[in-house]
ChimeraX commands (.cxc) that place a marker at each C-alpha (Angstrom):
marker #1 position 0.00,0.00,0.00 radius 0.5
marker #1 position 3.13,2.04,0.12 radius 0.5
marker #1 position 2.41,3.93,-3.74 radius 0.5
marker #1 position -1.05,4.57,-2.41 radius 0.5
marker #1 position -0.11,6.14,0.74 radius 0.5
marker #1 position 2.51,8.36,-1.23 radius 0.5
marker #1 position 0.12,9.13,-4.22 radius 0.5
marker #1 position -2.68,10.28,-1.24 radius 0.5
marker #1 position -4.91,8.33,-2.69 radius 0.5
marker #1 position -5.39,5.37,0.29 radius 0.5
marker #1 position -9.46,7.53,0.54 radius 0.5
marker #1 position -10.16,5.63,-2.94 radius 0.5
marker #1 position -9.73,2.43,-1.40 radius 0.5
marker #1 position -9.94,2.96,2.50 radius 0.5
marker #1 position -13.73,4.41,3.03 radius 0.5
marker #1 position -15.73,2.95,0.28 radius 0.5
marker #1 position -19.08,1.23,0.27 radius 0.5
marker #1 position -19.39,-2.23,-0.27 radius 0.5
marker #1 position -17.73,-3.20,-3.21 radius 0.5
marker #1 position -19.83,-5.11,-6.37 radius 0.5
marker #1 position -17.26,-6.65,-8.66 radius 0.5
marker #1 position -19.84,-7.67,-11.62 radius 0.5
marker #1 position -21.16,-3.71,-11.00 radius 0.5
marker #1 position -17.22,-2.24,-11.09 radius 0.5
marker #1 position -16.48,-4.82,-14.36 radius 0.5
marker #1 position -19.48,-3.66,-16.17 radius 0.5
marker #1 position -19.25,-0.48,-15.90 radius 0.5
marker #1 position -15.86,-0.88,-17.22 radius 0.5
marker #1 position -16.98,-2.69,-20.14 radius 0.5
marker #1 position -19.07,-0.21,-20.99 radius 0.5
marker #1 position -16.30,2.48,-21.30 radius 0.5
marker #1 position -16.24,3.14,-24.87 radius 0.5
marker #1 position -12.16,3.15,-26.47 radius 0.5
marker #1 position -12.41,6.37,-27.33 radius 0.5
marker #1 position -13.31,8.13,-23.90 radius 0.5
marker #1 position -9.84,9.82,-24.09 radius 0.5
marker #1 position -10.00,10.98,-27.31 radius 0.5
marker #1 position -11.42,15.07,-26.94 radius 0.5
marker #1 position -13.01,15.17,-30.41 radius 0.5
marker #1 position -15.74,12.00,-29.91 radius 0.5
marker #1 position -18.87,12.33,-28.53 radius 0.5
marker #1 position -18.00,9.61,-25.71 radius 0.5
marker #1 position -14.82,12.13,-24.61 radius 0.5
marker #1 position -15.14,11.34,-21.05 radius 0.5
marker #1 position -18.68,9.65,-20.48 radius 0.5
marker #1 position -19.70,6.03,-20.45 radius 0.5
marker #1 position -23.19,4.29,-20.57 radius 0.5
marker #1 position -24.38,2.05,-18.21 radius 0.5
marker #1 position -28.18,0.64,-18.00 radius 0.5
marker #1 position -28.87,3.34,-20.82 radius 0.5
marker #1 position -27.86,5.91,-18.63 radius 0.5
marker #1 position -25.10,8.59,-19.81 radius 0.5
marker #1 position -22.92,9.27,-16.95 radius 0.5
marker #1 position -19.95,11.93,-16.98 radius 0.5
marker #1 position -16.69,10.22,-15.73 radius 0.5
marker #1 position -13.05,11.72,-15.69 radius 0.5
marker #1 position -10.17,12.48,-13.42 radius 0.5
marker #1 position -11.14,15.85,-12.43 radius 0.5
marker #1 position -14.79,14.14,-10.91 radius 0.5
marker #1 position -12.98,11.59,-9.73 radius 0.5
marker #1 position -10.71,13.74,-7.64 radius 0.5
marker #1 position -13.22,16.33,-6.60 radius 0.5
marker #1 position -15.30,12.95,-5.21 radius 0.5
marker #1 position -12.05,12.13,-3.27 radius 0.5
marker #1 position -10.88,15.84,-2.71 radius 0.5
marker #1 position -7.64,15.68,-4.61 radius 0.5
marker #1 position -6.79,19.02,-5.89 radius 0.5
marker #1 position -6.92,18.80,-9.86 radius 0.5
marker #1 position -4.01,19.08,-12.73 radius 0.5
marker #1 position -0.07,18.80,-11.41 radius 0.5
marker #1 position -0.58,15.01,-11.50 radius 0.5
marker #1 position 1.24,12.87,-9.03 radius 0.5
marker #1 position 4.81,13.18,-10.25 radius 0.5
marker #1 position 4.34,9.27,-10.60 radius 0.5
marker #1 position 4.59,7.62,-14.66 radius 0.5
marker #1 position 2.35,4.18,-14.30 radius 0.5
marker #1 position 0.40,2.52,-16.90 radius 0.5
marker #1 position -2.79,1.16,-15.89 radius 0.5
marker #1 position -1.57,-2.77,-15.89 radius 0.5
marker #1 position 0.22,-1.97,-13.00 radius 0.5
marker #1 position -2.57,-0.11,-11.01 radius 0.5
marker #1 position -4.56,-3.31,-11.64 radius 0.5
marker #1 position -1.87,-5.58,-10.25 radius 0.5
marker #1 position -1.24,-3.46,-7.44 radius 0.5
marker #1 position -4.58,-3.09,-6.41 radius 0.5
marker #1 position -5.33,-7.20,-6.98 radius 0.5
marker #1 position -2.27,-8.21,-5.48 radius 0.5
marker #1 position -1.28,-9.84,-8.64 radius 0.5
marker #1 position -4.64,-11.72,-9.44 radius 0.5
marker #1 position -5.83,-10.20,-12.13 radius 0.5
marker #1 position -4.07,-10.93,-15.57 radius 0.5
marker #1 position -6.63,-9.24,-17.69 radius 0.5
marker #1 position -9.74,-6.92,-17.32 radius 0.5
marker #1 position -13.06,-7.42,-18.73 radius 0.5
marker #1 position -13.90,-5.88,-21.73 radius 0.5
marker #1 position -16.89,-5.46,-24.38 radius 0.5
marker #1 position -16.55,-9.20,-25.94 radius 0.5
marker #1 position -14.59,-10.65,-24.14 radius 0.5
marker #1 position -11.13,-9.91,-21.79 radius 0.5
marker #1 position -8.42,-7.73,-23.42 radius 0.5
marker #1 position -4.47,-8.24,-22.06 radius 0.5
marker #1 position -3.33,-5.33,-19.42 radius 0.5
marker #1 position -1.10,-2.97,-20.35 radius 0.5
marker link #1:1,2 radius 0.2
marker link #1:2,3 radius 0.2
marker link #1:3,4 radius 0.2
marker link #1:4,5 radius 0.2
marker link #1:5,6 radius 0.2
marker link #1:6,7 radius 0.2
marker link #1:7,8 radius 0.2
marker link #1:8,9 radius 0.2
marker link #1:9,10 radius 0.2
marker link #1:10,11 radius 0.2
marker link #1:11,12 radius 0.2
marker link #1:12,13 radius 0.2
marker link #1:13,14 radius 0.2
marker link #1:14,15 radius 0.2
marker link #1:15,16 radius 0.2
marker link #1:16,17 radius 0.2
marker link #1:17,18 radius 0.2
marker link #1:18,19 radius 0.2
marker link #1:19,20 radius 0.2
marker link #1:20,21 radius 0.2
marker link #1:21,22 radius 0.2
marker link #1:22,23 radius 0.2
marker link #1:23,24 radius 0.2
marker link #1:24,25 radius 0.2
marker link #1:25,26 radius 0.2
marker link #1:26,27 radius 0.2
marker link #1:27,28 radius 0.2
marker link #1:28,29 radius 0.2
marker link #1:29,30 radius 0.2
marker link #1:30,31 radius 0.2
marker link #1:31,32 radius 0.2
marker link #1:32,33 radius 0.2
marker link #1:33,34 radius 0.2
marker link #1:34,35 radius 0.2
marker link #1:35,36 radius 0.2
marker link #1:36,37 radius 0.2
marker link #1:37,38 radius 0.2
marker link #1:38,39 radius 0.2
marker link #1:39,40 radius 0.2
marker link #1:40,41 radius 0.2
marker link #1:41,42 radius 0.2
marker link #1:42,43 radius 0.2
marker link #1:43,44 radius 0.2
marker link #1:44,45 radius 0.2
marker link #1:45,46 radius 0.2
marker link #1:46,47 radius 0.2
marker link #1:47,48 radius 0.2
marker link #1:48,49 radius 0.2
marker link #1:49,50 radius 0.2
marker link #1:50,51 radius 0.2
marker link #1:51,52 radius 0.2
marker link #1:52,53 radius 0.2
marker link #1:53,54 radius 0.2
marker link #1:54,55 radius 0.2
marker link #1:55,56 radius 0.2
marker link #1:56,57 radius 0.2
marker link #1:57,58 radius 0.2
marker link #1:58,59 radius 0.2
marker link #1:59,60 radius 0.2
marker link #1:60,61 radius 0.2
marker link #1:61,62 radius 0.2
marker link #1:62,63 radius 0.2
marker link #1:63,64 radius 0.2
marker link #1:64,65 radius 0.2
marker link #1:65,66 radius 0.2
marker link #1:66,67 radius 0.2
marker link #1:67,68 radius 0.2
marker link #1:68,69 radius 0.2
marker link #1:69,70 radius 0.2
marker link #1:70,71 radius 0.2
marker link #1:71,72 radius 0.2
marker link #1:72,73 radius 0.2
marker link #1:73,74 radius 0.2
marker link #1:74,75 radius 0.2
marker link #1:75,76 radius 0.2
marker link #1:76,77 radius 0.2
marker link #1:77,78 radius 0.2
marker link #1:78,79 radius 0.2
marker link #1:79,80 radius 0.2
marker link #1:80,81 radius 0.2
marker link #1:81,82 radius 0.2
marker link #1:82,83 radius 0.2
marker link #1:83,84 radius 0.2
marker link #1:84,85 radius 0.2
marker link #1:85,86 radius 0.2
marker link #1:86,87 radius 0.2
marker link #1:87,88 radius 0.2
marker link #1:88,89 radius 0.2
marker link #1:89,90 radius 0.2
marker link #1:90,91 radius 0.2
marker link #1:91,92 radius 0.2
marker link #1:92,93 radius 0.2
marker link #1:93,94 radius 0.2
marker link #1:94,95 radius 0.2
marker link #1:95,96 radius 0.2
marker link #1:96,97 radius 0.2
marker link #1:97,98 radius 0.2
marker link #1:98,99 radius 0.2
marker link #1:99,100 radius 0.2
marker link #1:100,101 radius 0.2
marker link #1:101,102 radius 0.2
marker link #1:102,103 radius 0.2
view
């Protein structure tokens, strides 16, 4: 938990309500491939039970009250925020169609 504590981040993990895998997964899945990309229409919102929601880092950190922009200072690529936060378990993460490889 050491990169958590660092990062400030141990709130997103700490105080949470109980936690749904299949409800976490899905609404994973149901990020679309371009929610990064600023000139689609899914920039930064996914659909889940045909409901639009808004979803990027700057809600995510005003939910958590982490000041926004700056960054961390820390360069990791998602994989290994997976790993870390399964201990290793998970080798792949659902995705529309099947499981796609981390990294």
């Amino acid at each position: 938990m050491g990169i958590l504590e660092e990062a400030g981040v141990m709130a997103t993990v700490e105080v949470t309500s109980p936690y749904y895998p299949k409800l976490v997964q899905e609404f994973i899945c149901n990020m679309s491939e371009d929610i990064d990309d600023i000139a689609s229409p899914h920039h930064h919102k996914v659909t889940f039970c045909n409901r639009t929601f808004d979803f990027s880092l700057r809600l995510i950190n005003d939910h958590f009250g982490r000041p926004n922009g700056g960054g961390t200072g820390y360069n990791l690529r998602t994989s290994d925020i997976f790993k870390v936060l399964t201990a290793g378990a998970v080798d792949t993460w659902p995705d529309k169609g099947g499981c796609r490889p981390l990294g």
